[in-house]
C-alpha positions in Angstrom: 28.8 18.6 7.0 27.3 19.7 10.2 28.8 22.3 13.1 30.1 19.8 14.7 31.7 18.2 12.2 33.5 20.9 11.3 34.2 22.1 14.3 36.0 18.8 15.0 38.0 18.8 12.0 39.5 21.8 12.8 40.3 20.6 16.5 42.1 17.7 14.9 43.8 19.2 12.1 45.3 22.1 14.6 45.9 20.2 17.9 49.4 19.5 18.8 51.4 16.3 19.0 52.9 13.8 16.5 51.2 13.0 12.9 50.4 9.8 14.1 48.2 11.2 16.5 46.2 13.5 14.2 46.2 10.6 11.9 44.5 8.6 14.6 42.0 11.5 15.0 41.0 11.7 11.9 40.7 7.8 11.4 38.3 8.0 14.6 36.7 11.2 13.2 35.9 9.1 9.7 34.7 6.0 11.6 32.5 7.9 13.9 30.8 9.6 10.3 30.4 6.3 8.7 29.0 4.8 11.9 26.0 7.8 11.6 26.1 7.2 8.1 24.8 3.8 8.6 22.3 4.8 11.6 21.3 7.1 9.2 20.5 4.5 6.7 18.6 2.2 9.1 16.1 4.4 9.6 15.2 5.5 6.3 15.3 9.0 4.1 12.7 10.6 2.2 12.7 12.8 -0.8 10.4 15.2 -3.0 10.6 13.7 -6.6 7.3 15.3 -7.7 7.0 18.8 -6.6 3.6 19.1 -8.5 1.9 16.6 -9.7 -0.6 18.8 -10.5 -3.4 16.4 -8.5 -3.5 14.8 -4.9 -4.2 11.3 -5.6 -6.8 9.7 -3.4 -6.0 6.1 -5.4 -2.6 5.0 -6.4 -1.6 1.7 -8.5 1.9 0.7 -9.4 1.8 -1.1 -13.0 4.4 -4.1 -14.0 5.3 -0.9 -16.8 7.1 1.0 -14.2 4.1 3.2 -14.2 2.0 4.9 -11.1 -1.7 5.3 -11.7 -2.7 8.4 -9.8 -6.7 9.2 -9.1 -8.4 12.0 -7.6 -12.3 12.8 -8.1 -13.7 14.8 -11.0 -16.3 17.1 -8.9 -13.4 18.8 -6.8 -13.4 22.0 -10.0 -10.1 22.4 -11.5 -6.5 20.7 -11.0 -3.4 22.5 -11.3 -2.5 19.7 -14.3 -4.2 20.9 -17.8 -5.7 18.0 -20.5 -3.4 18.1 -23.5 -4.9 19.8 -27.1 -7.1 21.5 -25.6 -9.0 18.2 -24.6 -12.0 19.1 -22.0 -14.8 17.0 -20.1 -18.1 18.0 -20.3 -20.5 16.8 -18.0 -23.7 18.3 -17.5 -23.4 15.7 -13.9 -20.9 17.2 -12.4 -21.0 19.2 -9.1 -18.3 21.4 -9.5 -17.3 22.4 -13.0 -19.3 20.9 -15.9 -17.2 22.5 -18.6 -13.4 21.1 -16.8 -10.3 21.3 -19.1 -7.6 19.4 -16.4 -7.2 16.3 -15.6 -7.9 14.4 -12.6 -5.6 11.2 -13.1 -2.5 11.0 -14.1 0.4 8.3 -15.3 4.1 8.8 -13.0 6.9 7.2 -15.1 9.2 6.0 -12.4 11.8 5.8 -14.6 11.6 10.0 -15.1 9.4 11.5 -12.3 7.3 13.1 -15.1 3.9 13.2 -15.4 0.8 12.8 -18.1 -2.4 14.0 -17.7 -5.1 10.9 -18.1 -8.5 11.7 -18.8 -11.4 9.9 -16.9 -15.2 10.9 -17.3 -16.9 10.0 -14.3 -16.6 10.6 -10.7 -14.3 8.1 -8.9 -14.4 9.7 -5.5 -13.7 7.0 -3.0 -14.0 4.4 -5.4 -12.4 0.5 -5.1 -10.1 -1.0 -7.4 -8.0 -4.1 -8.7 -5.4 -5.4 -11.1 -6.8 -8.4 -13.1 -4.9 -11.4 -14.3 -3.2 -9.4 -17.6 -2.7 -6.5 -15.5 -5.1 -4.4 -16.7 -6.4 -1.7 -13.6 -10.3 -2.5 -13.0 -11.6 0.7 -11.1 -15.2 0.5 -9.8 -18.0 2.6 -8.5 -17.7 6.3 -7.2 -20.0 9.2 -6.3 -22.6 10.5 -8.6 -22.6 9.9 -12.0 -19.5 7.2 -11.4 -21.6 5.6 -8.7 -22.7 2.1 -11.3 -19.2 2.1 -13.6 -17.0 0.1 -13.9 -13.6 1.5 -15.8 -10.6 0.0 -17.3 -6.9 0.9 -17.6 -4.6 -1.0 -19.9 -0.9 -0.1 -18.7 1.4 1.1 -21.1 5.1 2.3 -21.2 5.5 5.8 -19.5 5.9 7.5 -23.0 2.7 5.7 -24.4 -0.8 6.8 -24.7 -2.8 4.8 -22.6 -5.7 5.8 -20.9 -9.3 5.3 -18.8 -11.9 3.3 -20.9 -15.5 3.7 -19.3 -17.3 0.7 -19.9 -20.8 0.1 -20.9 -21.7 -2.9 -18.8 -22.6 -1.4 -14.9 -21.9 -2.5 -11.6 -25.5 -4.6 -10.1 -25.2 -2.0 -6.8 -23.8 1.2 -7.5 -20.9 1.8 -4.9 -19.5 4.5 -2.9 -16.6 3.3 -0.7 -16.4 -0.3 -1.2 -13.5 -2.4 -1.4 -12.3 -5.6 -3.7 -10.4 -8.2 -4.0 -8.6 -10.6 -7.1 -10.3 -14.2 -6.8 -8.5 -17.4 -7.9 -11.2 -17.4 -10.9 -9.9 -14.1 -12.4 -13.4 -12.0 -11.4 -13.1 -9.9 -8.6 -15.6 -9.6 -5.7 -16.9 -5.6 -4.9 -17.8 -5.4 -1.4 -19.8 -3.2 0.8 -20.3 0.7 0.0 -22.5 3.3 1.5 -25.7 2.2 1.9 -25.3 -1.2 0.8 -24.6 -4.2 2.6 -24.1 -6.9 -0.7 -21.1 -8.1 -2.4 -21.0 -8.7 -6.2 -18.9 -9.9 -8.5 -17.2 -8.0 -12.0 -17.2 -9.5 -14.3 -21.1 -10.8 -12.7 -21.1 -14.3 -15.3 -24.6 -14.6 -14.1 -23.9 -14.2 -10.5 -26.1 -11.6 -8.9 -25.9 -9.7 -5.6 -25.6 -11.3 -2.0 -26.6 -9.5 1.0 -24.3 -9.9 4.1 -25.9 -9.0 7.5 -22.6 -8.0 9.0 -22.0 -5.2 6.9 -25.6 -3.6 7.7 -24.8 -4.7 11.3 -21.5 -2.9 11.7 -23.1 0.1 10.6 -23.6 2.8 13.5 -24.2 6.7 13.6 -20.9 7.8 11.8 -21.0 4.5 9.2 -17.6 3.0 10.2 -19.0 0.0 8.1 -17.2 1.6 4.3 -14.1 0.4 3.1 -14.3 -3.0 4.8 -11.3 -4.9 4.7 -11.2 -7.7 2.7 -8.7 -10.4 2.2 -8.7 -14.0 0.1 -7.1 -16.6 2.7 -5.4 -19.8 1.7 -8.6 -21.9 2.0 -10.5 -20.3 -0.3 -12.5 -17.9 1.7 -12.7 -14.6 2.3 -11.9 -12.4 5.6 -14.1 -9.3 5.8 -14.0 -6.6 8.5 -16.3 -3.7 9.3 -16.4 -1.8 12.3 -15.2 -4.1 14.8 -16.6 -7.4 13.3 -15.4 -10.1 11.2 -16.3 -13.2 9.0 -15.1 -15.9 7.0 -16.9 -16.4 3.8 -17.3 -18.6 1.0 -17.3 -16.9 -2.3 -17.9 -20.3 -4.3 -21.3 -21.0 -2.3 -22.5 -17.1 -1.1 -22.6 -18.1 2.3 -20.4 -17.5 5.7 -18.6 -20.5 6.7 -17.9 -18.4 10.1 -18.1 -15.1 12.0 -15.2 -14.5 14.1 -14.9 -12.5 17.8 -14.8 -8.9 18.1 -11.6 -6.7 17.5 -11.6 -4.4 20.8 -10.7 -1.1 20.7 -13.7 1.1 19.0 -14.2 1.3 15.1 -11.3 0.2 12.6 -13.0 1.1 9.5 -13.7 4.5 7.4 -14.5 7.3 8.6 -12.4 6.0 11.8 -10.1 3.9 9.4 -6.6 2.6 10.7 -5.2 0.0 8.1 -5.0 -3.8 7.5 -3.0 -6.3 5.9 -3.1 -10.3 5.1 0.7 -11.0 6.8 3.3 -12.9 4.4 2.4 -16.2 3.5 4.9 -18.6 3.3 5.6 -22.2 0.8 8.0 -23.8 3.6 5.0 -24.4 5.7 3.0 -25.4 3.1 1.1 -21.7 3.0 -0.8 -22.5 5.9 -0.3 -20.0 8.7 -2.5 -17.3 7.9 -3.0 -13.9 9.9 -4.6 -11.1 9.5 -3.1 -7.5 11.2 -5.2 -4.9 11.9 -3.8 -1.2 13.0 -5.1 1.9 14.6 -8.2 3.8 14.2 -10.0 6.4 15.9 -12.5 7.3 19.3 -15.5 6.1 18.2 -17.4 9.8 18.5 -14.3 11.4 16.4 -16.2 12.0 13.1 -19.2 13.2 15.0 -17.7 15.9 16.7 -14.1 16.8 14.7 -13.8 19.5 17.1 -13.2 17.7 20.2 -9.9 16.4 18.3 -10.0 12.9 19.8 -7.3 10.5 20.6 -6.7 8.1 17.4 -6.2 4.3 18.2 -2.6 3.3 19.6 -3.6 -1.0 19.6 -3.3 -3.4 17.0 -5.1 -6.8 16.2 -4.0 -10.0 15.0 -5.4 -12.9 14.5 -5.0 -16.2 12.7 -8.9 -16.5 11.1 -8.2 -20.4 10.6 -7.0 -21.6 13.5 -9.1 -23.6 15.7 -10.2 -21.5 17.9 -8.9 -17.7 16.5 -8.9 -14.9 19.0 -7.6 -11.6 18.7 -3.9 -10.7 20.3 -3.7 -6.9 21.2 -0.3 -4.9 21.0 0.3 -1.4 21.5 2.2 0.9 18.5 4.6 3.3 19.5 2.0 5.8 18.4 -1.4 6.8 18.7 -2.3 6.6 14.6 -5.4 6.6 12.6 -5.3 6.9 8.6 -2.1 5.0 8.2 -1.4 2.5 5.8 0.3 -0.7 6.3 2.3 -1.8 3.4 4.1 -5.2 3.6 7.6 -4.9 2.3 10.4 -7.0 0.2 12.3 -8.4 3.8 8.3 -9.5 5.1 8.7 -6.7 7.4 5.3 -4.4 7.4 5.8 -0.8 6.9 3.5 1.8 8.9 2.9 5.3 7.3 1.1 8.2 6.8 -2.4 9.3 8.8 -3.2 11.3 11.9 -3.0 11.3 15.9 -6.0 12.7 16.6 -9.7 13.2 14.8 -11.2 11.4 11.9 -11.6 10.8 8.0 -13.5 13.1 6.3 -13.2 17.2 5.5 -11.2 18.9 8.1 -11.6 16.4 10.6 -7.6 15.1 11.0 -5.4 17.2 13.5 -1.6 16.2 14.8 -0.4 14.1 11.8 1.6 11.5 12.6 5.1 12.5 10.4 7.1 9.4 11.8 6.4 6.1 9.8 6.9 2.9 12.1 8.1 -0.9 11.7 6.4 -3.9 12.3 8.3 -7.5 12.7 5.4 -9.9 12.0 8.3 -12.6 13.3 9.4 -10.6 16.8 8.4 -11.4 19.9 5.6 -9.6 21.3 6.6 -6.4 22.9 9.7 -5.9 20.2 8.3 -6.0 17.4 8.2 -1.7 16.6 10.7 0.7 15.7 10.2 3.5 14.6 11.6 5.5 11.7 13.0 8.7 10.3 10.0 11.2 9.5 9.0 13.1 6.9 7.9 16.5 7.1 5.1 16.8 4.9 1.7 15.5 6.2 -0.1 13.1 4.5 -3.4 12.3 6.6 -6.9 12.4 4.6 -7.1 10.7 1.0 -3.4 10.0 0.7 -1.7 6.6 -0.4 1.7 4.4 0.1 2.8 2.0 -2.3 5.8 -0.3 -2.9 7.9 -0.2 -5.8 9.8 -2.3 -7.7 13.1 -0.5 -6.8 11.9 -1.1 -3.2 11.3 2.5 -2.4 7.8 3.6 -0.8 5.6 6.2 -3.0 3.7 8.8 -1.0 1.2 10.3 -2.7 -2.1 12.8 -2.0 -3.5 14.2 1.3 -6.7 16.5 1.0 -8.7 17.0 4.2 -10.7 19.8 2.1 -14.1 19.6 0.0 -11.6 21.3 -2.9 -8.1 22.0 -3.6 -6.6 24.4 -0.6 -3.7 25.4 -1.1 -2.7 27.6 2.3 -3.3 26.8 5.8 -3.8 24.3 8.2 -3.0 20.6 6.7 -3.0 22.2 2.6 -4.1 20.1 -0.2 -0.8 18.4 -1.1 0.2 18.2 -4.7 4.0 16.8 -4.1 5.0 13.2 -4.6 7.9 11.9 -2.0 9.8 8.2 -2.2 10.9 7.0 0.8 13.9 5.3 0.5 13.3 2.8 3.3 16.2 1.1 5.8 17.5 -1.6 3.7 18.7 0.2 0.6 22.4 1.7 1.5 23.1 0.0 4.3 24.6 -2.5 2.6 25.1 -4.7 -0.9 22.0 -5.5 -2.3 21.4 -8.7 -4.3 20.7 -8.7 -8.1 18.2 -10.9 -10.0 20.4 -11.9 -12.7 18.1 -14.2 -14.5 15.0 -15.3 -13.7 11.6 -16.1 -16.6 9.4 -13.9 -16.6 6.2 -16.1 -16.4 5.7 -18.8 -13.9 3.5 -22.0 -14.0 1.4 -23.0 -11.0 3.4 -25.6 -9.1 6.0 -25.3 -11.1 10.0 -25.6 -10.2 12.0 -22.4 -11.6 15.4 -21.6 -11.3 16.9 -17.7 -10.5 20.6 -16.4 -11.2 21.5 -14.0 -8.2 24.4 -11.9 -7.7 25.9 -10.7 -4.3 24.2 -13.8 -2.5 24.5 -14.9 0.7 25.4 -19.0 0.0 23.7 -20.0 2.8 20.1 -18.7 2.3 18.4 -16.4 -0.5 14.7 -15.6 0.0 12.5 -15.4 -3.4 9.3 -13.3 -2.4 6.4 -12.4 -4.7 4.8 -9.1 -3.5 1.5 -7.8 -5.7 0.4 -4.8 -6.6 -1.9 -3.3 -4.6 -4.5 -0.5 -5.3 -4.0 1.6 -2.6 -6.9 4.2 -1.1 -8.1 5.2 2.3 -5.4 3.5 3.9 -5.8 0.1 2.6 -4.2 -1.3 0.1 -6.1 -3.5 -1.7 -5.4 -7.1 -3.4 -2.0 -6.8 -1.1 -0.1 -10.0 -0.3 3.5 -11.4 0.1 4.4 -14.8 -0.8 7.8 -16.5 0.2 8.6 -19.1 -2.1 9.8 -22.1 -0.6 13.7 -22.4 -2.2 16.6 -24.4 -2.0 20.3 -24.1 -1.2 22.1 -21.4 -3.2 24.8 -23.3 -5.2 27.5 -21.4 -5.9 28.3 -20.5 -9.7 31.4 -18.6 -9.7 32.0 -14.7 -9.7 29.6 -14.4 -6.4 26.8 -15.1 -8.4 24.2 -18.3 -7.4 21.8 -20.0 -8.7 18.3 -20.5 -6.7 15.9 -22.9 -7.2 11.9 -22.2 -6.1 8.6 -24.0 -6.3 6.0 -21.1 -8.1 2.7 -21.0 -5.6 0.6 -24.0 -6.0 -2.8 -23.0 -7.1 -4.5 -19.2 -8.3 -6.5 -19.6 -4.1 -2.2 -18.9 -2.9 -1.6 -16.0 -6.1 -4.3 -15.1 -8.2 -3.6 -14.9 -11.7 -1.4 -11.7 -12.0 1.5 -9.7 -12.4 3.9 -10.1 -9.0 7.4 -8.1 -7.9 9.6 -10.6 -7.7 12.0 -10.0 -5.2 15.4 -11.7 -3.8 16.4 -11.3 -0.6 20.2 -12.0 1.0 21.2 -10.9 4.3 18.1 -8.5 4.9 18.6 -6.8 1.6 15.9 -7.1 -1.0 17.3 -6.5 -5.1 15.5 -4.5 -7.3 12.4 -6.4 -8.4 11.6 -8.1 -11.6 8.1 -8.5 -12.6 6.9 -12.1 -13.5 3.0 -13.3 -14.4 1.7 -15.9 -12.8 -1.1 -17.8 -14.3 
């Protein structure tokens, strides 16, 4: 209880006059508490549940085990989290330590908030990554001697003994900041990378490399072509950004079906990253509206000259890359933002976190980090559609991640704007681990999945129990799990099932019935949260397959 509180608990319990009076005070006093209570709880808390993690993860994945993949690189010298029986890497490659007895990934159980060392071999600085269709973790590409592998990660139960598998079968273009995607034929497609403008698929199955002139193109003097974003649409295609420029392409022939206008506002991409995100698709329009947000970034000059501290990028993009004629609509955040992640939540709201007002990616180059995560109503009008937050008070600018999780908290993860760990000063290597626990948990009675299968048929009718329903309307949304690095998350999307009328089943429980996404182009073969959502609160999510 604050001062004040207090202080006006003892007014009321000593002022003068009749009992009813005090009573009425104190009625008033208790109302006015639970009315901050609840303002409280719209905007959000946050809380340490790692203190050290013993690694700032640059790469963060979210397994249907309830687990968190955490990745950092190998050539940064030692962690603070040791290998287990006396386990060490040797590798006469490395940069840094070539005798190294920590790890530099690790499994969260988000059951426990404890940790386990995972052992990986090669570098996986700034590499790309993506679940495939039996939710194994396909990680690709990195900096030296992880520049041409490919690894795998087979989830497992928090107390299990899973861990990185190097495989023996190379990328065709060894990659250094690239991004990928899930395709509806279970491969993935690798995209982009420093110094190399192809794409590629993993597994290849004969498929070679493609060159794609936009890539090279959006190159300029800082690179601000790496980490493209890269989305699969509804069609079939592919939406890829660099820089400021954009394309649809088809994956089945190798060739662009159509480049799209510029995004004003300087560079979007790494080293002058904001974020992007494929907004919610939905079944009761037939999964045809698609749009593509693009947020922040920074001055275009910013990771050239750190020291000037530039202004970051206050202006969003959207646009809907199958319409007729698609344009880009500008809107204005409430703050100037570069390095933040956009992570689409339960409700089909978009969540904005993490990053930095002014500077760049890169060592040392972020300054004024942006503490206060913001809202963003993909359904508002324009001009309403922010709010912000409550803030945290631990930065997370430089290689940090956000993901959802199946309780529907946020995980916030990393931050290291240094060439190694540094632990004092300015901006500090961060080794903690916070969930934010976001507006719609305790502000009210959240629904519960009761029943529902656990593996769903293309185009297929399914039926959900849900307690604490609203009877006139209960959203069924899939949400994937994304691999989330350099402020995008990739392989994100949110699909809203098309559902009927709750019927009512006695005991304020209902039953729901949904039509499963159509085709693997809609959801790639995968394992999906399966949220339900009544009166703008989303239940704890269970995890169902789809293909």
């Amino acid at each position: 209880m604050g001062v004040w509180e207090k202080s006006y608990m003892m007014r009321t319990v000593a002022s003068r006059g009749s009992l009813v009076q005090q009573l009425l005070q104190v009625l008033l006093f208790c109302s006015h508490v639970a009315l901050l209570l609840q303002q409280v709880a719209a905007q959000g808390s946050w809380k340490v549940i790692v203190e050290n993690a013993g690694i700032a993860s640059m790469h963060t994945a979210i397994t249907h085990y309830n687990t968190a993949v955490l990745l950092d690189r190998t050539d940064i010298g030692p962690s603070q989290l040791p290998l287990p029986n006396g386990v060490c890497r040797n590798d006469a490659n490395d940069e840094s330590s070539k005798h190294d007895c920590t790890a530099h990934s690790a499994l969260l159980d988000l059951a426990t908030n404890t940790i386990r060392p995972l052992f990986v071999q090669t570098d996986t600085w700034c590499s790309s990554g993506q679940f495939r269709a039996d939710g194994t973790l396909v990680q690709t590409g990195g900096d030296n001697d992880g520049f041409s592998k490919i690894r795998t990660f087979a989830p497992c139960a928090g107390d299990g003994d899973c861990n990185w598998v190097e495989t023996n079968v190379p990328l065709q273009n060894g990659r250094w900041y690239a991004s990928n995607a899930q395709l509806p034929d279970g491969t993935q497609i690798v995209v982009g990378g420093r110094g190399i403008a192809t794409l590629e698929y993993v597994p290849a199955n004969g498929r070679g490399t493609t060159y794609i002139p936009l890539i090279a193109n959006a190159n300029d003097a800082q690179n601000d072509n790496l980490y493209p974003y890269v989305h699969l649409l509804p069609n079939n295609q592919i939406f890829i950004f660099a820089n400021q420029d954009s394309l649809l392409y088809n994956w089945q022939t190798n060739t662009v079906a159509k480049n799209l206008p510029v995004l004003p506002g300087g560079p979007r991409n790494y080293p002058s990253a904001g974020s992007s995100a494929l907004l919610p698709l939905s079944g009761f329009n037939g999964w045809a509206d698609a749009e593509i947000l693009i947020c922040g970034g920074a001055t275009y000059g910013a990771f050239l000259n750190p020291g000037a501290a530039l202004p970051a990028t206050q202006s969003c993009g959207r646009i809907a890359p199958l319409s007729a004629n698609p344009g880009w609509a500008l809107e204005n955040m409430p703050l100037r933002r570069n390095m933040g992640e956009l992570l689409l939540l339960p409700d089909r709201n978009v969540f904005i976190v993490n990053g930095a007002a002014n500077g760049a990616q890169g060592w040392g180059n972020a300054q004024n980090p942006v503490l206060t995560p913001v809202l963003y109503n993909p359904n508002g009008a324009p001009g309403t559609r922010f709010q912000t937050l409550t803030g945290t008070d631990i930065p997370r600018v430089y290689h940090s991640t956000a993901n959802v999780l199946p309780d529907g908290r946020i995980l916030i993860a990393g931050s290291n704007t240094h060439q190694f760990y540094t632990l004092t000063g300015y901006l500090p290597t961060e080794l903690r681990i916070e969930a934010h626990t976001p507006y719609y948990i305790g502000a009210g009675a959240r629904p519960v999945i009761a029943n529902a299968p656990g593996e769903l048929a293309y185009g297929a009718r399914f039926t959900a129990t849900v307690d604490n329903g609203n009877a006139k309307f209960i959203d069924l949304n899939l949400l994937s799990a994304p691999y989330s690095t350099h402020s995008f998350s990739q392989g994100q999307r949110l699909l809203q099932l098309a559902t009927s009328v709750p019927a009512a089943v006695g005991g304020g429980s209902y039953t729901v019935t949904a039509t499963a996404p159509p085709t693997s182009v809609i959801a790639p073969s995968a394992y999906y949260m399966l949220f339900a959502v009544s009166n703008g609160f989303p239940s704890v999510a269970q995890w169902v397959h789809i293909g």
